[in-house]
C-alpha positions in Angstrom: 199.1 -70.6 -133.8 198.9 -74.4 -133.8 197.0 -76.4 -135.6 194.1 -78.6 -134.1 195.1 -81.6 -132.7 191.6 -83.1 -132.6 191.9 -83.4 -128.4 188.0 -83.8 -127.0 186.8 -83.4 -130.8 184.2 -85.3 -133.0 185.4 -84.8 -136.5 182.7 -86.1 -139.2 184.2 -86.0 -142.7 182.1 -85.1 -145.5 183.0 -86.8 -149.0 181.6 -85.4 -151.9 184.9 -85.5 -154.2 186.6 -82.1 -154.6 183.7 -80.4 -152.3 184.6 -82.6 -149.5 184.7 -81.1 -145.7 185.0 -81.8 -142.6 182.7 -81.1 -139.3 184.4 -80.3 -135.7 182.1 -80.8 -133.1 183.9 -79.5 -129.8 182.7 -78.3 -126.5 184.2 -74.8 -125.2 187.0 -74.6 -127.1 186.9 -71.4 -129.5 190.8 -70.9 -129.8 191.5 -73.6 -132.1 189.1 -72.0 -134.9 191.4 -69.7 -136.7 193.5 -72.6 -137.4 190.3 -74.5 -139.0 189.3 -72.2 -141.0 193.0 -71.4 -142.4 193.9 -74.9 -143.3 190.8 -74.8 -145.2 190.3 -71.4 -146.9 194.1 -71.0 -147.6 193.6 -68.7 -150.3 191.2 -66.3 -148.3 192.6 -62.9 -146.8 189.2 -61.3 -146.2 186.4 -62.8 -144.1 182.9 -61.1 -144.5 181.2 -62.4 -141.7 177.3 -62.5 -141.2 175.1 -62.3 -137.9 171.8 -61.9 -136.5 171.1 -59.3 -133.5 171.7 -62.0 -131.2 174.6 -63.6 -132.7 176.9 -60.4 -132.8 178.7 -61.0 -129.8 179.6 -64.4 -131.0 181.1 -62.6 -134.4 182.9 -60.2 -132.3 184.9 -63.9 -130.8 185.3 -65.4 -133.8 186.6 -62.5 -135.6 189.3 -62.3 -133.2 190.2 -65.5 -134.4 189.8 -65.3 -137.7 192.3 -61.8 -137.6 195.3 -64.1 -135.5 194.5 -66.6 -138.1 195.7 -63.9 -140.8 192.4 -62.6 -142.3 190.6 -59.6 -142.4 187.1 -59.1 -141.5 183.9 -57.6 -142.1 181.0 -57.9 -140.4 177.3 -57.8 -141.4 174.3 -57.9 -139.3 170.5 -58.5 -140.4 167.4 -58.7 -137.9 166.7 -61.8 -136.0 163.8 -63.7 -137.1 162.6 -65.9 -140.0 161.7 -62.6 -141.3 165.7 -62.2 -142.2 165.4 -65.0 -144.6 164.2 -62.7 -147.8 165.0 -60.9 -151.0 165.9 -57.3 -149.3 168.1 -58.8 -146.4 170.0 -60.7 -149.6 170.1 -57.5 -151.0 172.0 -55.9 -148.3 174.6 -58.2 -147.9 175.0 -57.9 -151.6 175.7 -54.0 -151.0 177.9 -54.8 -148.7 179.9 -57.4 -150.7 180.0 -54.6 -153.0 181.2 -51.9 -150.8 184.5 -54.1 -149.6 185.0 -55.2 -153.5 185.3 -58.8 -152.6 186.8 -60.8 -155.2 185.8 -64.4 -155.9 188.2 -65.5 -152.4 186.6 -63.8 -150.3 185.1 -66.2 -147.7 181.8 -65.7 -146.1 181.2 -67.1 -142.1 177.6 -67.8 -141.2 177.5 -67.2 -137.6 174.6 -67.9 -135.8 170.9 -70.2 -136.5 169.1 -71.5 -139.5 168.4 -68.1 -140.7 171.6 -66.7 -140.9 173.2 -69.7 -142.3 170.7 -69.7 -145.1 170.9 -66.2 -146.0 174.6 -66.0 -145.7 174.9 -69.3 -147.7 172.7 -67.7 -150.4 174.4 -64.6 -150.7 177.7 -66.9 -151.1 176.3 -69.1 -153.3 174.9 -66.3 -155.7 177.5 -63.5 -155.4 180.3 -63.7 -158.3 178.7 -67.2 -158.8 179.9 -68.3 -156.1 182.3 -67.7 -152.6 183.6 -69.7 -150.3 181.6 -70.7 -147.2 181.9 -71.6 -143.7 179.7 -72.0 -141.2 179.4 -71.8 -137.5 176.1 -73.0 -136.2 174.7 -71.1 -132.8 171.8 -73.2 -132.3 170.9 -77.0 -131.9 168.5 -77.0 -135.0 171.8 -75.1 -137.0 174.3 -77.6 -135.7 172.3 -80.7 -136.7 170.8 -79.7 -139.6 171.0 -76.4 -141.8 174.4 -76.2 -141.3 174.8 -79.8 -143.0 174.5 -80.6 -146.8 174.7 -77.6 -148.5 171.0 -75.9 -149.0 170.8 -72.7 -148.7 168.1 -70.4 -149.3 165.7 -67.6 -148.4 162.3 -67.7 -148.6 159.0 -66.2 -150.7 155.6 -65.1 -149.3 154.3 -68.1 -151.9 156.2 -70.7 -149.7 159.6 -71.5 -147.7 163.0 -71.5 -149.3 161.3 -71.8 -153.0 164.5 -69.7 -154.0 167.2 -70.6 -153.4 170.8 -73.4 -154.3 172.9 -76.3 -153.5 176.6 -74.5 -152.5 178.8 -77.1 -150.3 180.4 -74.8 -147.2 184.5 -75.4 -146.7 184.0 -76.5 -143.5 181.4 -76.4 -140.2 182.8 -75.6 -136.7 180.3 -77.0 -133.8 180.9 -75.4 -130.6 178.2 -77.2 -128.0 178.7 -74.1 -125.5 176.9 -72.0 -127.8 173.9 -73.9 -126.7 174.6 -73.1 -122.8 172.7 -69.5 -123.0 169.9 -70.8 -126.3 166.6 -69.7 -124.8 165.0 -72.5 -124.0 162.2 -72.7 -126.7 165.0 -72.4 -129.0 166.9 -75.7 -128.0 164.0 -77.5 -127.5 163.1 -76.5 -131.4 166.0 -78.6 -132.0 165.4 -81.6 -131.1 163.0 -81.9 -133.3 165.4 -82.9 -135.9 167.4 -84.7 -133.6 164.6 -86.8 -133.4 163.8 -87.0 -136.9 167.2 -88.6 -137.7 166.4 -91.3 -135.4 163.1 -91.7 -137.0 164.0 -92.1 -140.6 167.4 -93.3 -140.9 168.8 -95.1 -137.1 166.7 -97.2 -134.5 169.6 -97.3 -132.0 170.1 -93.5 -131.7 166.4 -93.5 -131.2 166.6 -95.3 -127.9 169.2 -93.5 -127.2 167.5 -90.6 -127.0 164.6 -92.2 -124.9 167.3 -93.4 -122.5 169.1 -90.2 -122.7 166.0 -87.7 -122.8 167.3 -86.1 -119.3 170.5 -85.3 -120.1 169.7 -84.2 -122.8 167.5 -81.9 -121.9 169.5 -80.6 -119.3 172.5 -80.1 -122.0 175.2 -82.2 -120.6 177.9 -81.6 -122.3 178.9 -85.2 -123.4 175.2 -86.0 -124.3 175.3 -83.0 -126.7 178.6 -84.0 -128.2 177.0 -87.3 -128.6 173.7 -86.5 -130.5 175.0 -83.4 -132.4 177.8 -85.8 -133.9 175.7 -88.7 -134.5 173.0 -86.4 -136.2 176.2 -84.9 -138.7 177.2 -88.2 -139.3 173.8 -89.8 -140.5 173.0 -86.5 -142.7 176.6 -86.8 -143.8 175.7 -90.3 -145.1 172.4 -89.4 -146.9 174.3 -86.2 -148.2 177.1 -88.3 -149.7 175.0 -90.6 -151.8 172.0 -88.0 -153.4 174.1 -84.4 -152.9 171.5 -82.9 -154.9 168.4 -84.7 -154.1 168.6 -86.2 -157.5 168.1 -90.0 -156.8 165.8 -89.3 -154.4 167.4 -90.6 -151.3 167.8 -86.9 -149.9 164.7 -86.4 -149.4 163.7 -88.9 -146.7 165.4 -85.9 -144.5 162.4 -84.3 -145.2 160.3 -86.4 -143.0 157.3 -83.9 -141.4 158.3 -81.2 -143.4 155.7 -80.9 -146.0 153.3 -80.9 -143.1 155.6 -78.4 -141.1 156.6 -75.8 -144.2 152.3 -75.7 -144.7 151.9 -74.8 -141.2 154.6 -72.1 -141.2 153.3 -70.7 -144.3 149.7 -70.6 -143.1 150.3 -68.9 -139.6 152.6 -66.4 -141.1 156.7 -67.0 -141.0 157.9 -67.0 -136.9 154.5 -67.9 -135.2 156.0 -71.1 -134.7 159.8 -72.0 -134.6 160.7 -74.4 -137.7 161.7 -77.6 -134.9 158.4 -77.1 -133.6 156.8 -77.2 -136.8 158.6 -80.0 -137.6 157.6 -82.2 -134.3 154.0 -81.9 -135.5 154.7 -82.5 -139.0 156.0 -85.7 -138.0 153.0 -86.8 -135.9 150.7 -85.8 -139.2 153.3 -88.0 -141.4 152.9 -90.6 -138.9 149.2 -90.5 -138.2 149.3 -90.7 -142.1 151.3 -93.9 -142.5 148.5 -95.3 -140.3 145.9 -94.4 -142.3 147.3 -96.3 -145.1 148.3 -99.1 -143.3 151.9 -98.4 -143.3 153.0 -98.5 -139.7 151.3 -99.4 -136.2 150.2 -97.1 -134.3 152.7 -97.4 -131.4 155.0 -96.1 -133.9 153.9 -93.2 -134.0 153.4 -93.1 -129.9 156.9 -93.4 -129.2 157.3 -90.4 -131.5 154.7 -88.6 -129.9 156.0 -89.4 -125.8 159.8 -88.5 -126.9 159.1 -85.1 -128.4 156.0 -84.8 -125.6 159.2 -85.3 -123.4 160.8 -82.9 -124.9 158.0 -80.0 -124.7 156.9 -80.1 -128.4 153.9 -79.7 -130.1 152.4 -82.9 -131.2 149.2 -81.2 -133.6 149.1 -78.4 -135.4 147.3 -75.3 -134.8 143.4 -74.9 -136.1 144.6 -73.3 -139.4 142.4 -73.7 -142.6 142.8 -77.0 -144.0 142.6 -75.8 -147.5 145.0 -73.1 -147.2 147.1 -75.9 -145.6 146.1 -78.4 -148.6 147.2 -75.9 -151.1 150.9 -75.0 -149.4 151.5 -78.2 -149.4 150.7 -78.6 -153.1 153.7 -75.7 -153.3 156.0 -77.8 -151.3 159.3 -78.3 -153.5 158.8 -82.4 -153.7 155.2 -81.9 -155.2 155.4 -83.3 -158.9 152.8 -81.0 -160.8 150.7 -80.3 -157.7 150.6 -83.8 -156.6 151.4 -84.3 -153.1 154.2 -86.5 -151.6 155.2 -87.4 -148.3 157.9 -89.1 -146.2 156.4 -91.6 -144.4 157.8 -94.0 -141.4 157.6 -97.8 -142.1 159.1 -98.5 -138.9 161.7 -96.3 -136.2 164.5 -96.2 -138.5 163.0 -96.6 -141.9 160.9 -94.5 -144.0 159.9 -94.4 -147.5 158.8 -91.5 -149.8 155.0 -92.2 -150.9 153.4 -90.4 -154.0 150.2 -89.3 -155.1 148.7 -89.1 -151.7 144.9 -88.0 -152.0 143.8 -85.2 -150.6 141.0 -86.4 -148.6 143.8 -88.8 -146.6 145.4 -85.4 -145.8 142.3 -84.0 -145.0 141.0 -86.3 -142.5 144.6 -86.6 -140.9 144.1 -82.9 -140.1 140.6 -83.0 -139.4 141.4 -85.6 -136.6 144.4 -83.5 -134.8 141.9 -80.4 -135.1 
């Protein structure tokens, strides 16, 4: 067993002090992983790994890995879905945790989407205050964003991932052929964020991606490599500076997703994916910034003919407004029920606006209806 040499790798380097870690984006190359996950877990010897019911077959691979790597493993499953994300599925892993009397070495693998790297990172976070973590992303929107920054969470029927904690993994291994059999709804969910890093924080990956559009959605492997690594390395930056969302710099990565958690709460949890959610939130944020005179409207046109290009929803569903109006007033960057938004001052820059009124909100939605 060798360890990785970094051959036909983008490595992105986290550094947050002594929870620093490092990001391997590589493309088809599962063999190196034991190795990783050693050098960075050296105290570990059993690995309690966590799946979905479409993600098992990918645990079976990387518990082979893990074993020549010297560790043990477990593994868990929990139903795939959004539906996962909750209280009893939390609860389950607990049992199991219990069951194999893991101590407070014991690392937890996340392997598979959003969902499972939430729950499993939840579990980690909360069992024996706290286990070691590592994830391995199966999806675009996993690889580029959930994976990334340390939230993890599960969700309640008031409102999405109101419980849950900040927990740093030990490391995040990206393998881009995971994303060769993604259903396609799935991958194009995605993007979404993908786009969203352009929008808020880099003008010149924007472009790239309205250059690129093509090969990226037909998943060339270098184009992949590309925008997954890119989108690492400008959360990895935000991340860095506001780990906690304390200064308030974190949570410009929440562009569209006041708009998008109120339309996932309204039409029930797995109606829509979270990317598309997102992709409309954005147009809503955006339409918004026009309303008060924050942006031209081309701005948010180029928005809306990228992720048109990319086969996601620009406008929301007709869901009641007020129901809408009052998730939104749940959403975690409300400050006593008053509503704030991410907003785009130009592609590249945005800027976190408070004390929007409701009747802005209103007639944004009103106008998409």
């Amino acid at each position: 067993m060798s360890e990785y040499d970094g051959k036909n790798m983008n490595a992105i380097h986290v550094n947050l002090g002594p929870r620093s870690y490092d990001i391997a984006v590589v493309s088809n190359e599962i063999e190196p992983l034991g190795a990783f996950v050693r050098a960075r877990t050296a105290r570990s010897q059993l690995a309690f790994i966590v799946a979905d019911s479409n993600t098992v077959g990918h645990a079976v691979d990387v518990a082979d890995r893990l074993r020549q790597a010297g560790f043990k493993c477990e593994t868990a499953a929990v139903p795939a879905g959004e539906e996962s994300k909750c209280l009893a599925q939390a609860e389950r892993l607990y049992d199991r945790l219990a069951e194999l009397n893991a101590d407070r070495q014991t690392l937890v693998v996340a392997v598979g989407g959003g969902v499972v790297g939430d729950l499993a990172g939840f579990v980690a976070a909360t069992w024996n205050r706290g286990l070691p973590l590592f994830m391995i992303p199966t999806t675009l929107l996993a690889m580029v964003d959930s994976s990334v920054g340390g939230k993890v969470g599960i969700n309640h029927p008031k409102g999405k991932n109101l419980i849950g904690a900040f927990h740093q993994p030990a490391g995040v291994w990206i393998d881009t052929q995971y994303l060769t059999t993604l259903p396609d709804r799935e991958y194009l969910s995605g993007l979404a964020e993908v786009v969203k890093y352009g929008v808020i924080l880099d003008t010149e990956f924007f472009g790239w991606l309205e250059a690129n559009a093509d090969a990226v959605l037909n998943r060339d492997p270098f184009a992949l490599q590309h925008l997954i690594a890119q989108s690492c390395r400008l959360k990895a930056r935000i991340v860095e500076q506001d780990e906690r969302e304390e200064s308030g710099l974190r949570m410009v990565l929440n562009y569209g997703h006041t708009f998008a958690h109120a339309f996932e709460a309204v039409s029930g949890y797995g109606t829509w994916l979270h990317g598309e959610a997102v992709a409309a939130g954005m147009i809503c944020a955006s339409r918004l910034a026009e309303r008060l005179n924050l942006v031209s409207a081309e701005v948010t046109q180029r928005q809306v003919r990228l992720l048109e290009k990319f086969r996601l929803p620009t406008a929301p569903n007709e869901w009641p407004i007020e129901d809408l109006i009052l998730s939104m007033r749940r959403d975690k960057k409300a400050l006593a029920g008053t509503m704030r938004f991410v907003l785009p001052k130009r592609i590249g820059e945005v800027a976190v606006v408070d004390d929007v009124a409701d009747s802005a909100v209103k007639e944004i939605l009103k106008l998409l209806e």
